[in-house]
C-alpha angles and dihedrals in degrees: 000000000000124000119276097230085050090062119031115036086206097069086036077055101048081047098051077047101057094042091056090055096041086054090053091051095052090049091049077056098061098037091058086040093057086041091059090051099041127078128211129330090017095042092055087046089056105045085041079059090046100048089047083060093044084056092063100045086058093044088047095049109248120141108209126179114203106211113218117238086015109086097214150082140249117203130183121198120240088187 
């Protein structure tokens, strides 16, 4: 059985896809972590940085819930 991303370029698509997103989200992570740890100017700058991050994860569809007390995100795929 060959791999699915080696035979159809829609599913390495979707793939390519998922991986960018996951990346974003992880960025938006340490952008709100920083923030926690930060105070004033450099605390604005960063969760400016981590909303804009939040943006494109609306306008790309994907739906995250950030859990309280956690300090990480859950993310499902609308692919």
């Amino acid at each position: 059985m060959a791999l699915a991303g080696s035979t159809c370029p829609h599913i390495q698509n979707s793939l390519d896809a998922v991986r960018t997103r996951y990346k974003t989200v992880l960025a938006w992570n340490v952008h709100r972590s920083q923030a926690v740890r930060a105070s004033g100017k450099r605390r604005k700058q960063l969760l400016r940085a981590g909303y804009a991050h939040l943006r494109y994860l609306v306008h790309s569809h994907v739906y995250i819930a950030i859990l309280p007390g956690a300090g990480m995100t859950d993310m499902l795929f609308n692919i």
